[in-house]
C-alpha positions as CSV (number, residue, x, y, z in Angstrom):
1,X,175.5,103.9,136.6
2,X,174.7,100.5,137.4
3,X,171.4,99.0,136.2
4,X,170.8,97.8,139.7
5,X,171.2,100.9,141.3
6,X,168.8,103.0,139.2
7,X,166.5,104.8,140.9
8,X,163.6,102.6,139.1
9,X,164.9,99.7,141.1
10,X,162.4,98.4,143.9
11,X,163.1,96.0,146.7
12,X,160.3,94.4,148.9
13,X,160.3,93.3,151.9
14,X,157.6,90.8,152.3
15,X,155.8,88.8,155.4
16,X,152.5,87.2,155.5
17,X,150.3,84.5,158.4
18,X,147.1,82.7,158.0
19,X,145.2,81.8,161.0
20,X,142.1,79.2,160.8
21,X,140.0,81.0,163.0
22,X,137.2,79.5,164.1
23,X,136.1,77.2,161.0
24,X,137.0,73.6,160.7
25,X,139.2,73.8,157.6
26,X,141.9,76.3,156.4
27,X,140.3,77.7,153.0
28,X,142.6,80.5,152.1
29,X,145.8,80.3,150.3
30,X,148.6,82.2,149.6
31,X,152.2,82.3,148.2
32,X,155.1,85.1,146.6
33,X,156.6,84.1,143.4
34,X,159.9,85.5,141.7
35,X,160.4,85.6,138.4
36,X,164.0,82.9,137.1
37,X,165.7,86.3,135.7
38,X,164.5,87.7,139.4
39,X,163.5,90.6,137.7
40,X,159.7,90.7,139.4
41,X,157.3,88.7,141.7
42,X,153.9,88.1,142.1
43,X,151.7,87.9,145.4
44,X,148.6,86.1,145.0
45,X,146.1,85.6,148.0
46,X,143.3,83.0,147.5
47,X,140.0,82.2,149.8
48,X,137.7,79.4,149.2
49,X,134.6,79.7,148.9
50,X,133.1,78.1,152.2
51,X,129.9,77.4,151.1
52,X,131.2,74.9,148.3
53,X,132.7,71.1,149.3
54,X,135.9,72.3,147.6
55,X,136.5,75.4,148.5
56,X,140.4,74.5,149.9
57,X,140.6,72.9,146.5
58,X,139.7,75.8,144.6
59,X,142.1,78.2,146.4
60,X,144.9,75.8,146.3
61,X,144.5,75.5,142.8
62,X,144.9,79.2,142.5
63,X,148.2,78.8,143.8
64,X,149.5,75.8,142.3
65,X,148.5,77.3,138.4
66,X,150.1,80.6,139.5
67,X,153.1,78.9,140.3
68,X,153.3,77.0,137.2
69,X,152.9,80.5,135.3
70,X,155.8,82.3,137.2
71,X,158.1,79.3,136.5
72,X,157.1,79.2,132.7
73,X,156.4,82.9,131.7
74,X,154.9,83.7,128.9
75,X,157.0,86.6,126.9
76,X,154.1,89.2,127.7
77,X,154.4,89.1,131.1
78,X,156.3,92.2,131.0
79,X,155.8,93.8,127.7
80,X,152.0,93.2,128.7
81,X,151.6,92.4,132.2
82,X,147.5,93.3,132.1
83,X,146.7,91.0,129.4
84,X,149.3,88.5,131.0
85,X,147.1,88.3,134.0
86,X,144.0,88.1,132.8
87,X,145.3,84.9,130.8
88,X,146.5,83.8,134.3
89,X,143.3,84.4,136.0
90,X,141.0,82.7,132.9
91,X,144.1,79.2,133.6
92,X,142.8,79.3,137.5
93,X,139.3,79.2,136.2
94,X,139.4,76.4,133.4
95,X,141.8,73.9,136.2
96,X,139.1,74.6,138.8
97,X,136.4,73.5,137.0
98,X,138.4,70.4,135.3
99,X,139.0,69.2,138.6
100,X,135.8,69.8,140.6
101,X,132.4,70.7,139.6
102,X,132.0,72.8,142.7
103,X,135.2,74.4,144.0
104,X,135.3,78.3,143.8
105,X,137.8,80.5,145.1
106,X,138.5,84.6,145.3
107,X,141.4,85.6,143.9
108,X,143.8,88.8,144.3
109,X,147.5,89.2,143.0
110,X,149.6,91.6,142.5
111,X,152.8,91.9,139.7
112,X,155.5,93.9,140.5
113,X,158.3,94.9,138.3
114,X,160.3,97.9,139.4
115,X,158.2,100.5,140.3
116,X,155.0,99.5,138.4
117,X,152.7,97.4,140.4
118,X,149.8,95.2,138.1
119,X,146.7,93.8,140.3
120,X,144.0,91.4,139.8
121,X,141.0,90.6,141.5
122,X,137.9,88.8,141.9
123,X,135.5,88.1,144.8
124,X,136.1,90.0,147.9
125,X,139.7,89.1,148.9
126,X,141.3,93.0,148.8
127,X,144.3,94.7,147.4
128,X,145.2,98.1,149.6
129,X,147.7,100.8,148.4
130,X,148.9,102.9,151.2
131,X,151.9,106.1,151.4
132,X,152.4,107.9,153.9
133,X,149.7,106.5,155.6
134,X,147.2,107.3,153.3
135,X,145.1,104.7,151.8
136,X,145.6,105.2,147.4
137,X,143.5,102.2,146.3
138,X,141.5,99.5,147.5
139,X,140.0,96.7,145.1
140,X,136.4,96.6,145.2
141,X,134.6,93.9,146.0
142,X,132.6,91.8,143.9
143,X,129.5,91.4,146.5
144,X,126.0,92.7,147.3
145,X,127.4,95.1,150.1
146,X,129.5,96.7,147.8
147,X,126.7,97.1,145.6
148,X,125.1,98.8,148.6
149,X,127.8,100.8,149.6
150,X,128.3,101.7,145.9
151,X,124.8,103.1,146.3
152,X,124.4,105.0,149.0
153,X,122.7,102.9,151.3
154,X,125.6,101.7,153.4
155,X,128.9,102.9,154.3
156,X,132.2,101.1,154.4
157,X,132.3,100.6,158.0
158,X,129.6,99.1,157.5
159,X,130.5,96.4,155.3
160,X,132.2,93.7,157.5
161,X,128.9,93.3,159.8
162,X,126.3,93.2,156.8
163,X,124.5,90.1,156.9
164,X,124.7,89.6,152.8
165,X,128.7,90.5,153.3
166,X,129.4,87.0,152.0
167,X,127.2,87.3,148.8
168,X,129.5,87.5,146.1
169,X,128.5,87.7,142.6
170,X,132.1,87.3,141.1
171,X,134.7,84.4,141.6
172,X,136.7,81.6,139.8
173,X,135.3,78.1,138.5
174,X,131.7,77.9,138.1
175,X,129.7,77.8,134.6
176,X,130.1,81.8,134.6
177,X,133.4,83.4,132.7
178,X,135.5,85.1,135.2
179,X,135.0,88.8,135.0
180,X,138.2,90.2,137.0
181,X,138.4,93.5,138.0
182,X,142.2,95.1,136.9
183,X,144.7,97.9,137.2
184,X,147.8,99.4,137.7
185,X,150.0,102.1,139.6
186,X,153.4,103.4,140.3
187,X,155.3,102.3,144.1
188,X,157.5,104.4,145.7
189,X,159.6,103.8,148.7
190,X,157.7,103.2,151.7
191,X,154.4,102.1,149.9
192,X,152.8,99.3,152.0
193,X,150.8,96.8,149.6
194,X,148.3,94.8,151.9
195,X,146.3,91.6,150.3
196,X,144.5,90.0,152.5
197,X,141.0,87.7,152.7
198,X,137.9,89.1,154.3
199,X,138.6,87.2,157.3
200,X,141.7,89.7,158.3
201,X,139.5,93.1,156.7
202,X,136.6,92.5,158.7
203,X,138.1,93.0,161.8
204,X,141.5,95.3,160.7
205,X,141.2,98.7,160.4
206,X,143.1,100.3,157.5
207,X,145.3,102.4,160.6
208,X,146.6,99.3,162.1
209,X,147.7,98.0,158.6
210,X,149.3,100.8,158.0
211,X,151.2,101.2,161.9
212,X,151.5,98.1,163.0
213,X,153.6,97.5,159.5
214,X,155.9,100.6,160.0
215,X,156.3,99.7,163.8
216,X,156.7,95.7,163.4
217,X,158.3,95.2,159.7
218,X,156.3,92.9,157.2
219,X,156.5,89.8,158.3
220,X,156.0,90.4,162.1
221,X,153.3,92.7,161.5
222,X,151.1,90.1,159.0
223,X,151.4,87.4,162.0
224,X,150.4,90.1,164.4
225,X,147.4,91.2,162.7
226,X,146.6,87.9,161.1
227,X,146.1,86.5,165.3
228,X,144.7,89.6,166.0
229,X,141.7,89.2,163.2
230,X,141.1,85.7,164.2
231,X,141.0,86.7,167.7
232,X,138.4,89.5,166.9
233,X,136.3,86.9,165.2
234,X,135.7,85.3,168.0
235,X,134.4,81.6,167.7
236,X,132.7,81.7,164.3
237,X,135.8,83.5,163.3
238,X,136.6,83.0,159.5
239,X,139.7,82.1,158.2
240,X,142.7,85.3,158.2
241,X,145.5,85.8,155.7
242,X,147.5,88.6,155.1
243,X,150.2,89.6,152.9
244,X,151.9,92.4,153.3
245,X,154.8,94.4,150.5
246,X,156.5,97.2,151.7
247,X,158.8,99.1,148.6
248,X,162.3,99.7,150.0
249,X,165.3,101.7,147.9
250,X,168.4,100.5,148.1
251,X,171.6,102.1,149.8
252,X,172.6,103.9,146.4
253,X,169.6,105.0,145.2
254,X,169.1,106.8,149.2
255,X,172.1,108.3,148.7
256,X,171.9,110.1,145.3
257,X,167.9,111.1,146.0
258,X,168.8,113.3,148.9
259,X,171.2,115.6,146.7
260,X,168.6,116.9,144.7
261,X,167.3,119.1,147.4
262,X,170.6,120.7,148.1
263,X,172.4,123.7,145.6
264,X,173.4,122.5,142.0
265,X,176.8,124.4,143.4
266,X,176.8,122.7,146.6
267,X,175.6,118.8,145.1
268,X,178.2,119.3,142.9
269,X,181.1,118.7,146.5
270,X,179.4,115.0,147.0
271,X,180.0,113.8,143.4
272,X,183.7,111.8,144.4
273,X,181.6,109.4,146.2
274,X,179.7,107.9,143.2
């Protein structure tokens, strides 16, 4: 068998928008990155921090030093992705600070290689994990309605209309050491991977990330939703960006996976055509 057609293989099929909303400047960032040997890519999403003069600057700067690191690997990337990443993450925070004294930005990326997928995050810029419809994961924020809902005394539905929502106790640049929250879990074909700034969570449910991605395909579905949350958000709406990953199998791998429902007797009639 072919490497390429092992059943380990992932393809993703990708789309992502970013509406301004209502603010007077873009602040969130975002970009997909491939690996030279194409062997894995890495989604990052980035929102600046709108309170600080630089927050475009910030976010950009996300992107510019993950791009730099995708181009130039370093050998752990793969052997190590976690550690990897965290080295990635503490790069964002040095350059931000060389270059501005008050830029700060969320971060939230996501490495995938085959059909292990390594996140990242900081601030409150999500990660979501969904199969079958089913949400698997979310990041957690790093803010004072998380805290809340941690405790008790809020529930998530609640979150997006809190007035502290924007209080975050976590992000990059700044006289504080990053402090990323990380992780890791297996994709299968079908899995949806949604990163996406608090401007597009506030105002999407978790349902219409899910359907409006099956019905629409990636890319269509991210400019849908992306509109739809600035929309939503009304005049004061904040900046929206949305990625969105959906793990495909190629047209080998479909066609070996079904045979191992049928009969070893009756499996073994369909063997000429591999």
């Amino acid at each position: 068998m072919n490497p390429a057609q092992s059943s380990s293989t992932r393809q993703w099929k990708s789309g992502a928008s970013s509406q301004q909303g209502g603010r007077h400047e873009q602040q969130d960032r975002w970009d997909i990155f491939q690996l030279p040997s194409q062997t894995a890519l890495l989604a990052v999403l980035a929102d600046g921090m709108g309170g600080h003069i630089d927050g475009a600057l910030g976010a950009q700067i996300v992107i510019d030093v993950a791009r730099n690191f995708m181009q130039n690997p370093p050998a752990s990337l793969l052997s190590d992705p976690s550690t990897a990443l965290d080295q990635l993450c503490q790069s964002m925070h040095d350059t931000i600070n060389r270059r501005s004294e008050t830029a700060r930005s969320t971060a939230v990326m996501v490495l995938l290689d085959h059909d292990r997928a390594h996140w990242l995050n900081i601030g409150d810029s999500r990660l979501y994990h969904f199969r079958h419809g089913q949400r698997l994961m979310r990041t957690r924020d790093h803010s004072a309605v998380q805290i809340l809902m941690d405790l008790g005394e809020i529930d998530e539905t609640q979150m997006a209309t809190h007035p502290a929502q924007n209080r975050l106790y976590r992000c990059l640049g700044g006289e504080e050491e990053p402090k990323p929250d990380q992780g890791e879990f297996s994709a299968e074909p079908g899995d949806l991977l949604a990163l996406c700034s608090d401007g597009v969570w506030e105002h999407i449910t978790e349902t219409e990330l899910w359907t409006t991605a099956i019905d629409h395909g990636p890319a269509a579905a991210a400019r849908l939703l992306a509109e739809q949350a600035a929309q939503r958000g009304g005049t004061q709406a904040d900046n929206a960006t949305l990625v969105l990953l959906r793990a495909e199998v190629n047209a080998m791998t479909s066609r070996r996976s079904w045979r191992r429902w049928l009969p070893t007797s009756l499996a073994s009639l369909f063997k000429r055509d591999s």
